[in-house]
C-alpha positions as CSV (number, residue, x, y, z in Angstrom):
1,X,2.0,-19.8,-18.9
2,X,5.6,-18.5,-18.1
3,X,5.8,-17.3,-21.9
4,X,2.7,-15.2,-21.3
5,X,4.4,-14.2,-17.9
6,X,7.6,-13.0,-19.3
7,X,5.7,-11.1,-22.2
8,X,3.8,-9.2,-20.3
9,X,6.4,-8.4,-17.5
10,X,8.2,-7.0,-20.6
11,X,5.3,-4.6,-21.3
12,X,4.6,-3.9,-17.6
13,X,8.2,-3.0,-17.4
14,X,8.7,-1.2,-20.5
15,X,5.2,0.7,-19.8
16,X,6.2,1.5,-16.4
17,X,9.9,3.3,-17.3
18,X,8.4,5.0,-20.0
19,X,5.4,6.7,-18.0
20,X,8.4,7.8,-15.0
21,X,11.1,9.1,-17.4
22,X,9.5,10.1,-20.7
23,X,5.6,11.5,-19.6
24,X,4.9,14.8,-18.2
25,X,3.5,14.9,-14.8
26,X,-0.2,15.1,-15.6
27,X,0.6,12.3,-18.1
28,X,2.2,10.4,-15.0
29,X,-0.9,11.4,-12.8
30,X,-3.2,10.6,-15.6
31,X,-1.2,6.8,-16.2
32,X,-1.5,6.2,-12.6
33,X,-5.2,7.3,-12.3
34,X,-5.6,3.8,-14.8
35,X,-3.7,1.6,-12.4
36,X,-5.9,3.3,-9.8
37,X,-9.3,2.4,-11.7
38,X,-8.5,-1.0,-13.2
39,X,-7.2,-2.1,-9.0
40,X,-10.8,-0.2,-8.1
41,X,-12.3,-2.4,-10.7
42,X,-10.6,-5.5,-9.1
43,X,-11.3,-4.8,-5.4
44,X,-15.2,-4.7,-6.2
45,X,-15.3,-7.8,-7.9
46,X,-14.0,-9.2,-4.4
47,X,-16.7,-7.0,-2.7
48,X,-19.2,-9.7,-5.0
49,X,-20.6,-6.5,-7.0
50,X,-22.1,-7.0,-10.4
51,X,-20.8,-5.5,-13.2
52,X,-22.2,-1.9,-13.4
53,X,-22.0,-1.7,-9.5
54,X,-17.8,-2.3,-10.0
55,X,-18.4,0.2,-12.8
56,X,-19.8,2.9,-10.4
57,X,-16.9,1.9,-7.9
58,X,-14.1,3.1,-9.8
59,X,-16.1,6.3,-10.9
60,X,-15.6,6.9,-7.4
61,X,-12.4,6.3,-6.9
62,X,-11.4,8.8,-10.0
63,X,-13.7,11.6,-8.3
64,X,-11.7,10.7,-5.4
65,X,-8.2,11.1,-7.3
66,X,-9.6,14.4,-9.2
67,X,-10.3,16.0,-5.8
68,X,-7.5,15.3,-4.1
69,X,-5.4,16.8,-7.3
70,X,-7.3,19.8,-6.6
71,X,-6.1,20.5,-3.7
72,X,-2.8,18.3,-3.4
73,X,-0.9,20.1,-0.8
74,X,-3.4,19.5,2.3
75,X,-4.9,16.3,0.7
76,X,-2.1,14.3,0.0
77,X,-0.3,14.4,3.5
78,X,-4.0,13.4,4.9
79,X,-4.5,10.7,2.5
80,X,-0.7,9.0,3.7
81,X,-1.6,9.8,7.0
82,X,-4.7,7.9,7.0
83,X,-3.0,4.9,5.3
84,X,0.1,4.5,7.3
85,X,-2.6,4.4,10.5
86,X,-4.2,1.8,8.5
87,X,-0.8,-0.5,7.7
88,X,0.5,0.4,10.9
89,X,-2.1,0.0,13.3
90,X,-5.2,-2.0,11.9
91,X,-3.6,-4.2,8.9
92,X,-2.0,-5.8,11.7
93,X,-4.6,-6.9,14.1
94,X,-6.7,-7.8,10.7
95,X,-4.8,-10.0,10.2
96,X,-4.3,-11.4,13.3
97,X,-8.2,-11.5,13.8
98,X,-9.0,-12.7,10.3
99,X,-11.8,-10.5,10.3
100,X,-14.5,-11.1,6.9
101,X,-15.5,-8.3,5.0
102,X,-19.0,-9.4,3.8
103,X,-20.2,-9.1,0.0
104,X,-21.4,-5.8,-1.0
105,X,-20.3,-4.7,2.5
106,X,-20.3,-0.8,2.4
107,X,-16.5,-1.6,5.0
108,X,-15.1,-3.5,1.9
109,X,-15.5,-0.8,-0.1
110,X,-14.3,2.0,2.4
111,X,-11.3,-0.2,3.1
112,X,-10.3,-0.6,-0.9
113,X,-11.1,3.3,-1.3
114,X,-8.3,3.3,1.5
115,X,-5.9,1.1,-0.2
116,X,-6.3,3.0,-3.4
117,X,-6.3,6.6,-3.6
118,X,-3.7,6.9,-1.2
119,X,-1.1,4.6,-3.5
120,X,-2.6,6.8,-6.2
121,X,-1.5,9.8,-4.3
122,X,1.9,8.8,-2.9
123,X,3.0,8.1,-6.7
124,X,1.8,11.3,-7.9
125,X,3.8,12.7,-5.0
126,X,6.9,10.6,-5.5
127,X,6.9,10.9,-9.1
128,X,6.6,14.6,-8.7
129,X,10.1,14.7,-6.6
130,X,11.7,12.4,-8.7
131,X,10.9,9.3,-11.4
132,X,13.8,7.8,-9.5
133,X,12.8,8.1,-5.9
134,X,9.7,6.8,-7.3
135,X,11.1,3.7,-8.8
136,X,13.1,3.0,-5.9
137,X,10.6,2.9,-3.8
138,X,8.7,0.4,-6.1
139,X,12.5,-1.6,-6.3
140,X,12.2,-1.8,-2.8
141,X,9.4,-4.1,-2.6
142,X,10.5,-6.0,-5.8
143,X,13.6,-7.0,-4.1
144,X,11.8,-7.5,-1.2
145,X,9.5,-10.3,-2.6
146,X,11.7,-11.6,-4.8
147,X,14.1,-12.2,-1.5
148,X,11.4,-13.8,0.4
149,X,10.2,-16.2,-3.0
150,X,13.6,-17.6,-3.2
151,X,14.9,-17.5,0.4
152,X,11.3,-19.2,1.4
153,X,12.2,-21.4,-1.3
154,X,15.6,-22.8,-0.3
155,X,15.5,-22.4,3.7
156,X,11.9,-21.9,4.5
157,X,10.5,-24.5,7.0
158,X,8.4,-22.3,9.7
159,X,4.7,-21.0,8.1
160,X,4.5,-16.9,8.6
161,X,0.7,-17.4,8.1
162,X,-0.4,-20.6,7.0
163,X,-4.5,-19.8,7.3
164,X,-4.4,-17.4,4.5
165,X,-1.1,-18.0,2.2
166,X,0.9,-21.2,3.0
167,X,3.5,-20.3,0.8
168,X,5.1,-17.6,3.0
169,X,7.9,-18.6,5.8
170,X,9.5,-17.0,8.7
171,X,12.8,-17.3,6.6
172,X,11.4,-16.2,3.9
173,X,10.6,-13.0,5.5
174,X,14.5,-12.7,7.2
175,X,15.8,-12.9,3.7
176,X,13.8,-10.0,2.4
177,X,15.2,-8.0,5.4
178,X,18.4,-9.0,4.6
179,X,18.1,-8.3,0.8
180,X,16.3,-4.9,1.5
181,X,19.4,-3.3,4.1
182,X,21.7,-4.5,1.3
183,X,19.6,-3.1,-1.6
184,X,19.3,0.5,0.7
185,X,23.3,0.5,1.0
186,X,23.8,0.1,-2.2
187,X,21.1,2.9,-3.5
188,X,22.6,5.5,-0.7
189,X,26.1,4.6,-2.1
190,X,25.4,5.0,-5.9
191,X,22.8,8.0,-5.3
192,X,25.5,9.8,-3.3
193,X,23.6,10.4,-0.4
194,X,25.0,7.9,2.6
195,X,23.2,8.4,6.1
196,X,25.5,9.9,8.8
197,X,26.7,7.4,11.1
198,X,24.0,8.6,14.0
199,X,21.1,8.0,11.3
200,X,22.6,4.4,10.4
201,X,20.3,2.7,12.6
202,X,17.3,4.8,12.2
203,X,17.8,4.0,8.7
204,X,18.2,0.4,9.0
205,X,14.5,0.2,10.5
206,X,12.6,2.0,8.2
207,X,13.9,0.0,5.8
208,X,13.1,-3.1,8.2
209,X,9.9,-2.0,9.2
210,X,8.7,-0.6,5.1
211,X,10.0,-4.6,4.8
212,X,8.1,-5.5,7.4
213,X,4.7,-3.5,6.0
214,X,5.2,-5.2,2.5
215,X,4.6,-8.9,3.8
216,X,1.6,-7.2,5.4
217,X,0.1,-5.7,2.4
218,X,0.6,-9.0,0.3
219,X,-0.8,-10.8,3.0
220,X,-3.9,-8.9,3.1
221,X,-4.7,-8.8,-0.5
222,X,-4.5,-12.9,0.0
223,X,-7.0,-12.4,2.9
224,X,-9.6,-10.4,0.5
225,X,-9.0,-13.2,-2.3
226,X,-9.2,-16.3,0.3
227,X,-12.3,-14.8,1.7
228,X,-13.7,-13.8,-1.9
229,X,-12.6,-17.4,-2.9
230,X,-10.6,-16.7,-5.7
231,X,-6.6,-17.2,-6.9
232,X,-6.1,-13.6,-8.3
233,X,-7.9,-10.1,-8.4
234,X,-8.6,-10.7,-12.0
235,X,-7.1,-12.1,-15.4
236,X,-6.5,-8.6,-16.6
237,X,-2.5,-9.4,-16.8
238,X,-1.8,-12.8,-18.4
239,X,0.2,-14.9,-16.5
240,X,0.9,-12.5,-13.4
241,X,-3.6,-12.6,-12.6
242,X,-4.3,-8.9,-11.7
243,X,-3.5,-5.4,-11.0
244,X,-4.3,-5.8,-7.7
245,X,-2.0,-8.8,-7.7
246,X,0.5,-7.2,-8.7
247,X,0.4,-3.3,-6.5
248,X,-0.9,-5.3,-2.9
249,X,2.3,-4.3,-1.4
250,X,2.8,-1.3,-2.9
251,X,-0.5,-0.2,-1.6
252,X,1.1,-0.6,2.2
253,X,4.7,0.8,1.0
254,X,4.7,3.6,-1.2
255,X,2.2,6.4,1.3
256,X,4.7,5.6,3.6
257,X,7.4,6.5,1.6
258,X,5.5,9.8,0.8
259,X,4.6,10.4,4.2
260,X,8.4,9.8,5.5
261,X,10.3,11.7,2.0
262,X,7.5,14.6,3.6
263,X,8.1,14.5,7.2
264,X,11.7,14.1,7.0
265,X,12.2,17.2,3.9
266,X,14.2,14.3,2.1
């Protein structure tokens, strides 16, 4: 199992650098349209769909993406609107409520469409300002989980939500923080471009609260799976279990991202 892990993080990783710095943007769009599908794929298994029904589902979801390249300008900023009032305001009390989505349930699939396309969307967007803002954005959330995994590890003791993935702590979650203000310094030193000393603290919490919305997304992807009753979204990626799997806080993060690189003319 770890072999097939490491071999295929390899790929993932060599895949991923090579579609941001070496593939024109349509290329890029057109490489991010698959992640799009194959996570569209994935979420309809977990709506209980049979196979030509999660077919049909990610036929959407590229008519979806095709139209909103069509008229990018107006559609992206409303697609990352619509999912930061999704990860801001309902992911949240979701969660909190524990609410089921029922098989074949028409919500299910409005609520994947919602996680999808606008990732889909804030990557085109990203990439198309720069393959690095794009890849630290992504960095972000690596470092962020990879914080909480071995901080949870070593000090974790109090549960952050023990009914739907034990395995996350309270301290877990401070050491992603903590990882994530270090890992901002660090990219605003080297990328030349340190906040004023009035925007230090405004800084600090989008960091903390793009942190914050990270947890939330990974914790809702475990929701879906709990409720669907399965480990991962799919086995499409030995040893890491699916897409899905592997983009659930990146789906939270990354139209956020867009929306603030947007609002703020960064």
């Amino acid at each position: 199992m770890l072999k097939a892990r490491i071999i295929t993080a390899l790929f993932l990783v060599a895949g991923l650098l090579g579609v941001l710095f070496l593939a024109p943007p349509t290329v890029a769009a057109i490489a991010f349209g698959l992640i799009a599908v194959l996570a569209a794929w994935e979420w309809a298994g977990l709506m209980k769909i049979d196979a030509a029904g999660r077919v049909l589902y990610a036929g959407v979801i590229v008519i979806s993406c095709l139209a909103a390249w069509d008229r990018m300008a107006a559609a992206f900023t409303g697609l990352w609107w619509l999912s930061a009032v999704f990860w801001l305001a309902l992911a949240p009390l979701w969660l909190w409520r524990r609410w089921p989505l029922a098989a074949n349930d028409f919500g299910g699939y409005a609520v994947g469409w919602i996680l999808i396309v606008p990732t889909w969307a804030a990557m085109v967007g990203l990439h198309g300002r720069s393959p690095w803002l794009l890849l630290a954005a992504m960095a972000l959330v690596w470092v962020a989980d990879i914080a909480a995994y071995f901080t949870g590890r070593a000090l974790g003791r109090r549960k952050l939500a023990p009914a739907i993935s034990p395995g996350k702590t309270w301290e877990g979650a401070a050491g992603a923080v903590v990882a994530v203000l270090i890992y901002g310094a660090i990219v605003a030193v080297v990328g030349g471009r340190v906040p004023a000393a009035t925007m230090l603290l405004p800084a600090g919490i989008a960091l903390i609260l793009l942190t914050a919305v990270s947890i939330i997304g990974d914790l809702f992807e475990s929701l879906m799976k709990r409720q669907a009753g399965v480990k991962d979204s799919s086995q499409l990626l030995p040893g890491h279990g699916g897409v899905l799997d592997r983009i659930d806080s990146l789906t939270a993060t990354l139209p956020l991202v867009a929306l603030a690189m947007l609002w703020t003319g960064s």
